[in-house]
MIDREN-30933 format. One record per residue (C-alpha): residue number from 0; x, y, z; residue in three letters. Coordinates in nm, 3 decimals. Last residue first. Example, Ala and Ser with C-alpha at 12.3 -4.5 7.8 and 13.67 -1.06 7.14 Angstrom:
BEGIN
<num->1 | c1->1.367 | c2->-0.106 | c3->0.714 | residuo->SER>
<num->0 | c1->1.230 | c2->-0.450 | c3->0.780 | residuo->ALA>
END
This chain:
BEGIN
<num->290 | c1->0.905 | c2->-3.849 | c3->0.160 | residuo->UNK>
<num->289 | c1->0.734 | c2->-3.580 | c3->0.267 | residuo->UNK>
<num->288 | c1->0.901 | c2->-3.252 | c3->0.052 | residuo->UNK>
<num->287 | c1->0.851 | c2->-3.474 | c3->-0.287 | residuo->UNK>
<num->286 | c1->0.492 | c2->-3.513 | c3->-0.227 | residuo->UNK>
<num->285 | c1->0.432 | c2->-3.143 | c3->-0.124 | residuo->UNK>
<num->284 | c1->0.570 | c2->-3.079 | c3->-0.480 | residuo->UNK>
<num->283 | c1->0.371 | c2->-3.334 | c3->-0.628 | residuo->UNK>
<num->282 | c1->0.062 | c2->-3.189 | c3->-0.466 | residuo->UNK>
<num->281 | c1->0.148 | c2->-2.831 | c3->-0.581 | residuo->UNK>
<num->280 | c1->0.250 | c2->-2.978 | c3->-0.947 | residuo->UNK>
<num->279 | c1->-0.069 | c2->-3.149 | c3->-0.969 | residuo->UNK>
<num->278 | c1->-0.249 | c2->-2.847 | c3->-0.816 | residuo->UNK>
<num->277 | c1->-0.122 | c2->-2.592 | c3->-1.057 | residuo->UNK>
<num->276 | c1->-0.233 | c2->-2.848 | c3->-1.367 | residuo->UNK>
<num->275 | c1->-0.579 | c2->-2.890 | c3->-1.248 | residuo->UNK>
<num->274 | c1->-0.637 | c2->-2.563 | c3->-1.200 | residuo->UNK>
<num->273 | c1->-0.571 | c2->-2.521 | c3->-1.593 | residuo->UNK>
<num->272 | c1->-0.910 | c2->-2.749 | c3->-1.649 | residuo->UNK>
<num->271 | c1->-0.824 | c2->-3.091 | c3->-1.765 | residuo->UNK>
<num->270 | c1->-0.886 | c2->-3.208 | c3->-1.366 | residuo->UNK>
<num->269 | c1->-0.837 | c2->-3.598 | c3->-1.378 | residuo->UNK>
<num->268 | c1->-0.487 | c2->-3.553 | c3->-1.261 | residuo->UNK>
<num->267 | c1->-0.571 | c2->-3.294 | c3->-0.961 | residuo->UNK>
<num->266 | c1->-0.790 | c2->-3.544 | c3->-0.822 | residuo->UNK>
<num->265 | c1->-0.528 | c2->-3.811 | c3->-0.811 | residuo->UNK>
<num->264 | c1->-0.277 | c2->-3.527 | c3->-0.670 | residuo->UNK>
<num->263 | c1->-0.537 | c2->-3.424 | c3->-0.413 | residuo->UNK>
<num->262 | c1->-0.495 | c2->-3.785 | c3->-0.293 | residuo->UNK>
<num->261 | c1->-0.148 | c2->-3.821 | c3->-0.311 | residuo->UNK>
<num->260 | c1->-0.158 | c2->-3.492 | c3->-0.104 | residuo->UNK>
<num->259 | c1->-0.396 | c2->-3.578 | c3->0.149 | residuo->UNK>
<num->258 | c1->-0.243 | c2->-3.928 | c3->0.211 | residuo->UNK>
<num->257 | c1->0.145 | c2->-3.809 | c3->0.270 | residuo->UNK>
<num->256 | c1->-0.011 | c2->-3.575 | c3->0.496 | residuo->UNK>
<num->255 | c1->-0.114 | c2->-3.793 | c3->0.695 | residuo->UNK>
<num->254 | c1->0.168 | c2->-3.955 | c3->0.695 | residuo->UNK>
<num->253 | c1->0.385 | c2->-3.717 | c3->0.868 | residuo->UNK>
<num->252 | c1->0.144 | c2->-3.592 | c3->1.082 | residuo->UNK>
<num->251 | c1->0.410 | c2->-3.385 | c3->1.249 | residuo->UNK>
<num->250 | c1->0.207 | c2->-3.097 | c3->1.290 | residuo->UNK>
<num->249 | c1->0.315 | c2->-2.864 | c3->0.979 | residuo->UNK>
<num->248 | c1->0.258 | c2->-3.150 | c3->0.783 | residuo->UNK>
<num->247 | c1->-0.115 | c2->-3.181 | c3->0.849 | residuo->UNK>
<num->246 | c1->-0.189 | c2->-2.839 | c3->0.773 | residuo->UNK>
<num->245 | c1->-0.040 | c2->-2.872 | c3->0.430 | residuo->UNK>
<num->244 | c1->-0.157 | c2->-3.213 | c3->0.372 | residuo->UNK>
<num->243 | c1->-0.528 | c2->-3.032 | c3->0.442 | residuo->UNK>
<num->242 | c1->-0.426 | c2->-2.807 | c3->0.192 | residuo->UNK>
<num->241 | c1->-0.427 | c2->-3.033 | c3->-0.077 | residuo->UNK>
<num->240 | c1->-0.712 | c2->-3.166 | c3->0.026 | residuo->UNK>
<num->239 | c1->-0.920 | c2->-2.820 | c3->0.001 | residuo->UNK>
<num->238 | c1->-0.755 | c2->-2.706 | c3->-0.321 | residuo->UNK>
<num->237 | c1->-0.874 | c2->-3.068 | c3->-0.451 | residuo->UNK>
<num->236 | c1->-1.228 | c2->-2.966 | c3->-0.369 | residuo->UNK>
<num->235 | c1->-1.426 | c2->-3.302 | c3->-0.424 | residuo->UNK>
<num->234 | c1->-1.483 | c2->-3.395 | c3->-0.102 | residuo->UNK>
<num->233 | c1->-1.676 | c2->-3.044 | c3->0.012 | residuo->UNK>
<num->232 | c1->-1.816 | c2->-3.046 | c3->0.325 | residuo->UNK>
<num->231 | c1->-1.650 | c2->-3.365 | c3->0.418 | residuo->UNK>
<num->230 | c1->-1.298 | c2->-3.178 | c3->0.342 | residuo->UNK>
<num->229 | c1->-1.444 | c2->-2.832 | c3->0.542 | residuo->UNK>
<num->228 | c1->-1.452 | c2->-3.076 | c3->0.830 | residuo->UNK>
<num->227 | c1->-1.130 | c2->-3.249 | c3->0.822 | residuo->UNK>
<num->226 | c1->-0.992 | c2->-2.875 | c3->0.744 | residuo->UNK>
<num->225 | c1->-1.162 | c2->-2.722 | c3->1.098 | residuo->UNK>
<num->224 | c1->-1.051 | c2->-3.046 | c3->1.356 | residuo->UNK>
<num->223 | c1->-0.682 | c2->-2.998 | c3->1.209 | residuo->UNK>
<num->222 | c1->-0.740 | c2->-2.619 | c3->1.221 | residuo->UNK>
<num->221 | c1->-0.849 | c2->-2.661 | c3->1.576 | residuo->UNK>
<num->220 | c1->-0.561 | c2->-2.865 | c3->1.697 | residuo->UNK>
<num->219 | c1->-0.337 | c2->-2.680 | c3->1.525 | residuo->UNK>
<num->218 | c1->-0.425 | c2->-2.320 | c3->1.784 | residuo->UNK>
<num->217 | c1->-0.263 | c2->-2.054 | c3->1.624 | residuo->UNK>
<num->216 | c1->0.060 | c2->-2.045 | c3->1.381 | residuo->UNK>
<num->215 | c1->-0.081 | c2->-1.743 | c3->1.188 | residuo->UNK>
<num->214 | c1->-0.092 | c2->-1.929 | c3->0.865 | residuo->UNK>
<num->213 | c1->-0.272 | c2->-2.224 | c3->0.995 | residuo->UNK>
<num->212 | c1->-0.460 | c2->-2.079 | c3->1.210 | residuo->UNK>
<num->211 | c1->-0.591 | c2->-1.871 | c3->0.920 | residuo->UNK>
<num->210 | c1->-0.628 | c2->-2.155 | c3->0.744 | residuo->UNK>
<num->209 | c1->-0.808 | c2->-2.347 | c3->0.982 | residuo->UNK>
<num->208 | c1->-1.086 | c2->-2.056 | c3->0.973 | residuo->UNK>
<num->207 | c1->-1.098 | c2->-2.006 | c3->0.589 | residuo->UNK>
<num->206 | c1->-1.175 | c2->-2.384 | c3->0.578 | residuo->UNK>
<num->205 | c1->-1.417 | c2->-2.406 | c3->0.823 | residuo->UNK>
<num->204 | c1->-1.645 | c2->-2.129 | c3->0.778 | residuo->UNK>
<num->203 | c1->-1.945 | c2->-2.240 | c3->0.978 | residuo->UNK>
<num->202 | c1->-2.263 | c2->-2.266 | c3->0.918 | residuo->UNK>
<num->201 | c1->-2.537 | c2->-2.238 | c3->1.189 | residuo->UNK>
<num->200 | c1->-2.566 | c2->-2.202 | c3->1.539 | residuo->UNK>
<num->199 | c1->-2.279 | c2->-2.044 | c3->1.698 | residuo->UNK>
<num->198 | c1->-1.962 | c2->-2.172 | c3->1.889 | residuo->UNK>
<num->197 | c1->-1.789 | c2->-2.173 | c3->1.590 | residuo->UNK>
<num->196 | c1->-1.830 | c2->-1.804 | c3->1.525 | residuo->UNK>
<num->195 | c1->-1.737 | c2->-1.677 | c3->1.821 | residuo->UNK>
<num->194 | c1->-1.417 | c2->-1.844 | c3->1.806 | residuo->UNK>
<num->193 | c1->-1.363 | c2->-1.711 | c3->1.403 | residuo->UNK>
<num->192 | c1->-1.469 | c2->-1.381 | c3->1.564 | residuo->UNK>
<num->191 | c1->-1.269 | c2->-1.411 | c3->1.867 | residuo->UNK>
<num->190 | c1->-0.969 | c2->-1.468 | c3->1.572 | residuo->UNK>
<num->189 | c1->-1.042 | c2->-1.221 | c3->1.389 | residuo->UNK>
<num->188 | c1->-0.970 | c2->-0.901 | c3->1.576 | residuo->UNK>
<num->187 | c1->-0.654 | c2->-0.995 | c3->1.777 | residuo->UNK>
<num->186 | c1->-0.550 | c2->-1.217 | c3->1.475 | residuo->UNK>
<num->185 | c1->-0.546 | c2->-0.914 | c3->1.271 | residuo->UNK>
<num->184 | c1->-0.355 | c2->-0.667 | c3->1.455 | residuo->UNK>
<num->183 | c1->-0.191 | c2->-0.416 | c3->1.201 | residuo->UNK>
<num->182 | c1->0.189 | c2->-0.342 | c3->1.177 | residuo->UNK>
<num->181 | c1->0.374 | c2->-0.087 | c3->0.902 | residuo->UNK>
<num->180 | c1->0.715 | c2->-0.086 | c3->0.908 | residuo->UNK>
<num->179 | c1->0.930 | c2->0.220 | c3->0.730 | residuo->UNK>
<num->178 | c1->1.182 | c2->0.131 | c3->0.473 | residuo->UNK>
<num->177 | c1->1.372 | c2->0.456 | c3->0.330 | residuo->UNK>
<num->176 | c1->1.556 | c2->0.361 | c3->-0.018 | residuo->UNK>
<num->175 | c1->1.796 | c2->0.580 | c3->-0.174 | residuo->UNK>
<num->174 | c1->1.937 | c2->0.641 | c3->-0.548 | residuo->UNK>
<num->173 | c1->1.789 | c2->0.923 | c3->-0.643 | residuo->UNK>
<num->172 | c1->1.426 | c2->0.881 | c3->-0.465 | residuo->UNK>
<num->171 | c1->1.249 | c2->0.612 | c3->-0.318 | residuo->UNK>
<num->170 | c1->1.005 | c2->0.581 | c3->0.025 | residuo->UNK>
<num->169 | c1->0.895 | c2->0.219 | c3->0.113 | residuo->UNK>
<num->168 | c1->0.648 | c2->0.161 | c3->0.369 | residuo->UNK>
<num->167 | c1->0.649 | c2->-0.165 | c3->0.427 | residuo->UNK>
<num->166 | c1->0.379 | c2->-0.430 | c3->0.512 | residuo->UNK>
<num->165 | c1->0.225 | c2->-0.632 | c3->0.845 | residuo->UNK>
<num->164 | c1->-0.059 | c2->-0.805 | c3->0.972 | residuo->UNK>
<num->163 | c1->-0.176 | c2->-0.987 | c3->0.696 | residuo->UNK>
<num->162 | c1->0.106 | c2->-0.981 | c3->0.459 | residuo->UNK>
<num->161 | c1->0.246 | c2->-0.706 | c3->0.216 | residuo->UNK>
<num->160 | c1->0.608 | c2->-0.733 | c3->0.142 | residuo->UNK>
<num->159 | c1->0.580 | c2->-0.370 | c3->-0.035 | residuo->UNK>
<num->158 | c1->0.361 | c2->-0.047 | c3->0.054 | residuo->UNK>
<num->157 | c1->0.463 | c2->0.243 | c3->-0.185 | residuo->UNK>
<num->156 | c1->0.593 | c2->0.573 | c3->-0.192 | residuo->UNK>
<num->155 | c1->0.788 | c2->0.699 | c3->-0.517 | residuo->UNK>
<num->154 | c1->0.979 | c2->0.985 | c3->-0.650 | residuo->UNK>
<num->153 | c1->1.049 | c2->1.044 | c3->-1.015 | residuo->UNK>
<num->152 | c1->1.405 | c2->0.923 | c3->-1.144 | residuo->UNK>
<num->151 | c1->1.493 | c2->0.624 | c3->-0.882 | residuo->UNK>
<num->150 | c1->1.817 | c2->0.551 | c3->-1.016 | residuo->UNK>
<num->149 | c1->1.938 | c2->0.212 | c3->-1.005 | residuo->UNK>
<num->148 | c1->2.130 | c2->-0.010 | c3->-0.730 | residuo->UNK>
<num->147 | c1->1.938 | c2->0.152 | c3->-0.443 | residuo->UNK>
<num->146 | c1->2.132 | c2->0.245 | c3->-0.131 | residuo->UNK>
<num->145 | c1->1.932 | c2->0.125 | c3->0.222 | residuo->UNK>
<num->144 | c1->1.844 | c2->0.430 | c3->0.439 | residuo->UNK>
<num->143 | c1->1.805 | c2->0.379 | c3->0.833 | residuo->UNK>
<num->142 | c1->1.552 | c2->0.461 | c3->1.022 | residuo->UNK>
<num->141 | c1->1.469 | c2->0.682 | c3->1.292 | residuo->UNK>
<num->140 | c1->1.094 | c2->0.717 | c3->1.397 | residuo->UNK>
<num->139 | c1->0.918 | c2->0.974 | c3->1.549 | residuo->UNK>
<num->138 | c1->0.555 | c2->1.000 | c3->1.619 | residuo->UNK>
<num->137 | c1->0.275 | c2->1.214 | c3->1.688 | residuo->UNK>
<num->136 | c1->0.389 | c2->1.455 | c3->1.628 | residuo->UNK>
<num->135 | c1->0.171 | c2->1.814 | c3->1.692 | residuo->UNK>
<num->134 | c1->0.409 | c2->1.991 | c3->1.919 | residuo->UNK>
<num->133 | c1->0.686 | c2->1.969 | c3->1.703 | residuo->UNK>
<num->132 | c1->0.502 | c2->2.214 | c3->1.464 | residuo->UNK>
<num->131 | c1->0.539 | c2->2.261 | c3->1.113 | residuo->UNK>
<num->130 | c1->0.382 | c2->2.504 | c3->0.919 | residuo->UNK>
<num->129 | c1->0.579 | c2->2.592 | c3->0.660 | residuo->UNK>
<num->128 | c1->0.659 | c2->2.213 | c3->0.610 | residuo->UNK>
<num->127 | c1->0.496 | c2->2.178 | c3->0.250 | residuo->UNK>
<num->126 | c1->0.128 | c2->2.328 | c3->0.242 | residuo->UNK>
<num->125 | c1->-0.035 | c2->2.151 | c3->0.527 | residuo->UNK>
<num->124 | c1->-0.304 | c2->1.939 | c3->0.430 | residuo->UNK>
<num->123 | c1->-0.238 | c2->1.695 | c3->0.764 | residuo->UNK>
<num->122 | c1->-0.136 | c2->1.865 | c3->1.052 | residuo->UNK>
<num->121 | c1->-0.131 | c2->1.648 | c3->1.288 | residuo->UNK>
<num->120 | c1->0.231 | c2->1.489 | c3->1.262 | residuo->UNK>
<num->119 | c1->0.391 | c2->1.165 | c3->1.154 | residuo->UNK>
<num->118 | c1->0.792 | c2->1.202 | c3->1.182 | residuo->UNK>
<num->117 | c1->1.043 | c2->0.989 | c3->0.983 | residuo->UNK>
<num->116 | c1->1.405 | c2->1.075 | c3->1.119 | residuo->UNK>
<num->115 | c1->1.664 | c2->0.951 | c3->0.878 | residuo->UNK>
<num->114 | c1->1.968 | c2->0.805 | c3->0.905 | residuo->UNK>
<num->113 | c1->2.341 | c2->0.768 | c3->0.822 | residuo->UNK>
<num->112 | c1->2.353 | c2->1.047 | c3->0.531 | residuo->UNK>
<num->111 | c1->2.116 | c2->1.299 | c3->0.705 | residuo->UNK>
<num->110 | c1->1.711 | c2->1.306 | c3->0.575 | residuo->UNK>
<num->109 | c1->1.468 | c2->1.514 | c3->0.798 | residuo->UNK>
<num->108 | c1->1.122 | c2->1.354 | c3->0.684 | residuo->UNK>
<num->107 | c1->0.734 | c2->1.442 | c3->0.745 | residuo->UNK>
<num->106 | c1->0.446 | c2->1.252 | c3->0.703 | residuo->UNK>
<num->105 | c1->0.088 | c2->1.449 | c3->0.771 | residuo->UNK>
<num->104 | c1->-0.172 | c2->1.243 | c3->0.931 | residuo->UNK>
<num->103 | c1->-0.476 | c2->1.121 | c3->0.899 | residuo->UNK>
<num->102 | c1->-0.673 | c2->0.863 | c3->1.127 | residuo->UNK>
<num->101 | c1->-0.665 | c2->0.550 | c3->1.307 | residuo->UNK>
<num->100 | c1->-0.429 | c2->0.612 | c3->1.647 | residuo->UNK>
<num->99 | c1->-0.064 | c2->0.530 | c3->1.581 | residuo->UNK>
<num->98 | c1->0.125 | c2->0.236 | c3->1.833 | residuo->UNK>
<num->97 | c1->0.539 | c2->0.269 | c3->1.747 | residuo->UNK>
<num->96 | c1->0.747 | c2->0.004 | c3->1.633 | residuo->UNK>
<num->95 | c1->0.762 | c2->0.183 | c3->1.307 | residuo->UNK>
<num->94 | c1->0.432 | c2->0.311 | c3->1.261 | residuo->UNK>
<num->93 | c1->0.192 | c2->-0.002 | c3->1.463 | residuo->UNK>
<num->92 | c1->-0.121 | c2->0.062 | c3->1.374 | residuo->UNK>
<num->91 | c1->-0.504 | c2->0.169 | c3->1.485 | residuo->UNK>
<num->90 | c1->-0.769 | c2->0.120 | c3->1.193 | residuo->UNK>
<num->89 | c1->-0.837 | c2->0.342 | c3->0.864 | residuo->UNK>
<num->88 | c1->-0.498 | c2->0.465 | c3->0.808 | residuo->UNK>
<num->87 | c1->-0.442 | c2->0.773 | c3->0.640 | residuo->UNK>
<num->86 | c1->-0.109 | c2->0.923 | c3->0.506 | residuo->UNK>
<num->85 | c1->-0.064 | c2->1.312 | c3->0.353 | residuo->UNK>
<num->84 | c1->0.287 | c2->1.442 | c3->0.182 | residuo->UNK>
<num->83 | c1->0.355 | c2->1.747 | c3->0.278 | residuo->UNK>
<num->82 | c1->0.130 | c2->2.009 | c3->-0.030 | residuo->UNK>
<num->81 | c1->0.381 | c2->2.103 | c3->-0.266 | residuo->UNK>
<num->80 | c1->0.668 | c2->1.835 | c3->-0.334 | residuo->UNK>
<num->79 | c1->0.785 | c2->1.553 | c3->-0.243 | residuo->UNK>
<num->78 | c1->0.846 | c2->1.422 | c3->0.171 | residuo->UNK>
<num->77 | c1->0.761 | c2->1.766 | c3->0.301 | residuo->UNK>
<num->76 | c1->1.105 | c2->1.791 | c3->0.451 | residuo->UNK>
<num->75 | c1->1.297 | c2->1.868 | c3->0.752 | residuo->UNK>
<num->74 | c1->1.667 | c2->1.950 | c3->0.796 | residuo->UNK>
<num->73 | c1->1.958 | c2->1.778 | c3->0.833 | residuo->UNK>
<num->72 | c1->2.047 | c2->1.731 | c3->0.471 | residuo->UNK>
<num->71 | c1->1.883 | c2->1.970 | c3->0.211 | residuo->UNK>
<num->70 | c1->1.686 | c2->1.869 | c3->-0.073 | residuo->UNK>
<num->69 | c1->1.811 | c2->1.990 | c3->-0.366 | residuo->UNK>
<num->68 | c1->2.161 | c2->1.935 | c3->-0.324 | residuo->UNK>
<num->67 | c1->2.250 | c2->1.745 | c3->-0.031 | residuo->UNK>
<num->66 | c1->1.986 | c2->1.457 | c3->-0.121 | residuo->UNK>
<num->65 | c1->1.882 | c2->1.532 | c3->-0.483 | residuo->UNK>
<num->64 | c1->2.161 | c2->1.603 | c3->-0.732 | residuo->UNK>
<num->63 | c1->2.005 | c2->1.702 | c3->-1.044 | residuo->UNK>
<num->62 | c1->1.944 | c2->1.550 | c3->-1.347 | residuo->UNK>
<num->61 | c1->1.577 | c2->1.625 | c3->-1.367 | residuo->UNK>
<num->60 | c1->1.537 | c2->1.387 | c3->-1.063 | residuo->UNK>
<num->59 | c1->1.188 | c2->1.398 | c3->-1.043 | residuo->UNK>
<num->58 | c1->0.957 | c2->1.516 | c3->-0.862 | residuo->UNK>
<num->57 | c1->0.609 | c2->1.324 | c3->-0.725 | residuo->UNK>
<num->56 | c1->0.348 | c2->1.446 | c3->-0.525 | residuo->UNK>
<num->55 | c1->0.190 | c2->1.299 | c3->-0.205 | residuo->UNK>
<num->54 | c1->-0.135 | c2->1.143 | c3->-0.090 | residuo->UNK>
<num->53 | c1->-0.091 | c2->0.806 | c3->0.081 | residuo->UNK>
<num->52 | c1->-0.345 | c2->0.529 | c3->0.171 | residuo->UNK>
<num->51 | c1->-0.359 | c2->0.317 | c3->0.371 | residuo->UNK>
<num->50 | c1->-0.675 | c2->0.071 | c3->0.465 | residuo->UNK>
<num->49 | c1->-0.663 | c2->-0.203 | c3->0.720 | residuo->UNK>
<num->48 | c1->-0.825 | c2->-0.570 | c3->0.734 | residuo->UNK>
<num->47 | c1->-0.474 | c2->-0.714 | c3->0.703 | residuo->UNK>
<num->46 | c1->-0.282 | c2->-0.412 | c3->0.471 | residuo->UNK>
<num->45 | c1->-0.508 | c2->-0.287 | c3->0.193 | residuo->UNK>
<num->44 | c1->-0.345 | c2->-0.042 | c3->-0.022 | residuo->UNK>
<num->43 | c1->-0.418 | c2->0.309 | c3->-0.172 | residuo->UNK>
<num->42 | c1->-0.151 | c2->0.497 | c3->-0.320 | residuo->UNK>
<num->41 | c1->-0.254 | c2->0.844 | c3->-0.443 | residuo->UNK>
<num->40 | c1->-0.035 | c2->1.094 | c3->-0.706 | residuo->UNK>
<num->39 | c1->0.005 | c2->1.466 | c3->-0.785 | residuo->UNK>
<num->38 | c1->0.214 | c2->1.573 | c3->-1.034 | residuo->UNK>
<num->37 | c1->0.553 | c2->1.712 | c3->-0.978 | residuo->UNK>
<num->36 | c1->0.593 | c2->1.964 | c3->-1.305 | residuo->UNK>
<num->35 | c1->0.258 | c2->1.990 | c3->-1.342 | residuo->UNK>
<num->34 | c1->0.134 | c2->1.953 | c3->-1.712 | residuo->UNK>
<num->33 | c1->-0.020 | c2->2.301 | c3->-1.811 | residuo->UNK>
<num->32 | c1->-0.373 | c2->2.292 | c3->-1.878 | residuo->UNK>
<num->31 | c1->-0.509 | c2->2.590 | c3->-2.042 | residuo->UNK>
<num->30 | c1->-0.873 | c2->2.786 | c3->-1.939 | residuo->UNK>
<num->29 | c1->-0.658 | c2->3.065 | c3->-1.799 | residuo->UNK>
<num->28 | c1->-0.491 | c2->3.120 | c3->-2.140 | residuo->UNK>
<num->27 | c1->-0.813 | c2->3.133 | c3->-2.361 | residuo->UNK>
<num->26 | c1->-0.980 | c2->3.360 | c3->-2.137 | residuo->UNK>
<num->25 | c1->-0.633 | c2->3.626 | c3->-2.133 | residuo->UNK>
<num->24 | c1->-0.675 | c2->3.609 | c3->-2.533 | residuo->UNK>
<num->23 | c1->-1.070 | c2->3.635 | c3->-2.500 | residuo->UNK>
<num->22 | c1->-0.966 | c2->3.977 | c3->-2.292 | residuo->UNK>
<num->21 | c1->-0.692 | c2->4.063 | c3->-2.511 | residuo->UNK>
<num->20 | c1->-0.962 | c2->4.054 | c3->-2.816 | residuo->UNK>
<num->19 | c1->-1.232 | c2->4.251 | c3->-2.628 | residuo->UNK>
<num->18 | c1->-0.983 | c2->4.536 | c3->-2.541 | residuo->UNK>
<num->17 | c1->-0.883 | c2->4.575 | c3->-2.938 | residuo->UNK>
<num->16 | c1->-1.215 | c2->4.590 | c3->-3.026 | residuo->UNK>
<num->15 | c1->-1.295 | c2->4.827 | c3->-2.756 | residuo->UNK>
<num->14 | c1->-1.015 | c2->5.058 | c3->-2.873 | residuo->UNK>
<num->13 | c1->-1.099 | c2->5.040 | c3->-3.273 | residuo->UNK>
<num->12 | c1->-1.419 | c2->5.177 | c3->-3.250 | residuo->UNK>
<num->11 | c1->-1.316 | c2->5.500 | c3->-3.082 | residuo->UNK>
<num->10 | c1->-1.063 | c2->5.531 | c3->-3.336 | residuo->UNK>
<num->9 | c1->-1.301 | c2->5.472 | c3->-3.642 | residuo->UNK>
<num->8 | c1->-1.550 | c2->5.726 | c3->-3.496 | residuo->UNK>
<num->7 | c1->-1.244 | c2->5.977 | c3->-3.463 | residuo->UNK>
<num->6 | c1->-1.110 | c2->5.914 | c3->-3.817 | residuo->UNK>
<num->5 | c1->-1.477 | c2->5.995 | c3->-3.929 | residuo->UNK>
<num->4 | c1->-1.507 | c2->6.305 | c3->-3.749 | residuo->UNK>
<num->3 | c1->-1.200 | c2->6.460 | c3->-3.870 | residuo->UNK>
<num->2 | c1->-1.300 | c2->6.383 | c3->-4.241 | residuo->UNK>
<num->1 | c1->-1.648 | c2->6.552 | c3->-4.177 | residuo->UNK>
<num->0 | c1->-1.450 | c2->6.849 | c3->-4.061 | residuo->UNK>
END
């Protein structure tokens, strides 16, 4: 009897032993980190004055066949994987010859052979395209893909050929390339502020300002006016009379320029530093175009 009551006390200890160990087995697994098989990524980029930035995961290839095979033609997709691939833009833009309102927005894709139809729509944080709804685009935009030499293996967005008002939106995968435009209005907000601030007491930023008339093809007279000034503000600043030759040349002042550079070449030569040595070879350069 004593026996019997042993091998029961033993039993009964045994069970909640036995329950505490699969419960710190199941704690152990929960607390692991698997790696995700299309990991999340962010692209953030300044375009002009505005700020993109893209939310989307990434698959890979996995040698499989991607557009026709995994990804269906003809019909839409989340643009990656999981969650449909999220876009925000700080400031109002131009999506593809279309105007877009600041804000977030979820991108969308229905790939075919010849083209594809790029769609920004409301619902931003939607998981994949379950719930799409036409009624929330806010834009469509067909373009058309380019073929890409080399395999893409995990997908990619990025913003490429980046200038002040303007970038591309580049979506690769497999062997394809989708190029989106991306357009922001930069002279329409700086240059009343550039205006605005010339007419004001005070200092003034000449140099930046005749540069960016410069590069945006505005008013010459002004940056002409702008870089003689930011010169006697700062004679020394070979950068500065280099780019005066710049401006110069590009309004006929043939030998004008000529001057500025052969002077910012002089000052470039006594310059040991390794500025010195990109502005002797800019100067030259600019030399070599104006005679």
């Amino acid at each position: 009897m004593k026996h019997q009551l042993l091998l029961g006390a033993l039993a009964a200890l045994v069970i909640p032993v036995s329950a505490v160990e699969a419960r710190a087995a199941t704690s152990q697994a929960t607390n692991i980190q698997f790696p995700q098989p299309s990991p999340p990524a962010t692209v953030k980029q300044r375009v002009g004055l505005t700020d993109v930035e893209i939310e989307y995961s990434r698959p890979s290839v996995k040698g499989r066949k991607i557009f026709g095979g995994l990804v269906p033609l003809g019909e839409m997709w989340r643009t990656g994987a999981n969650t449909a691939t999220k876009i925000t833009f700080s400031t109002d833009v131009n999506f593809g010859g279309t105007a877009v309102s600041a804000g977030a927005y979820a991108l969308f894709t229905i790939p075919t052979a010849s083209s594809w139809t790029v769609i920004l729509n409301k619902s931003a944080g939607a998981w994949g395209s379950y719930a799409y709804d036409e009624k929330n685009d806010v834009v469509r935009v067909t373009v058309k893909p380019v073929a890409l030499p080399e395999l893409v293996e995990t997908m990619t967005i990025g913003l490429h050929s980046i200038r002040d008002e303007k970038a591309v939106l580049a979506i690769d995968w497999e062997k394809t390339r989708v190029p989106i435009e991306i357009e922001t209005d930069v002279v329409g907000v700086i240059q009343p502020q550039i205006e605005a601030a010339m007419a004001a007491d005070g200092k003034k930023p000449y140099f930046q300002a005749a540069m960016f008339y410069y590069e945006h093809d505005l008013d010459m007279k002004k940056a002409v006016a702008w870089i003689n000034e930011a010169v006697k503000e700062q004679p020394e600043a070979m950068w500065i009379v280099y780019r005066k030759g710049l401006i110069l040349q590009k309004v006929g002042d043939k030998a004008g320029a000529l001057a500025a550079a052969q002077q910012a070449l002089e000052m470039a030569k006594k310059n040991d530093e390794p500025v010195g040595k990109e502005y002797k070879r800019l100067s030259e350069e600019l030399i070599a175009k104006l005679k």
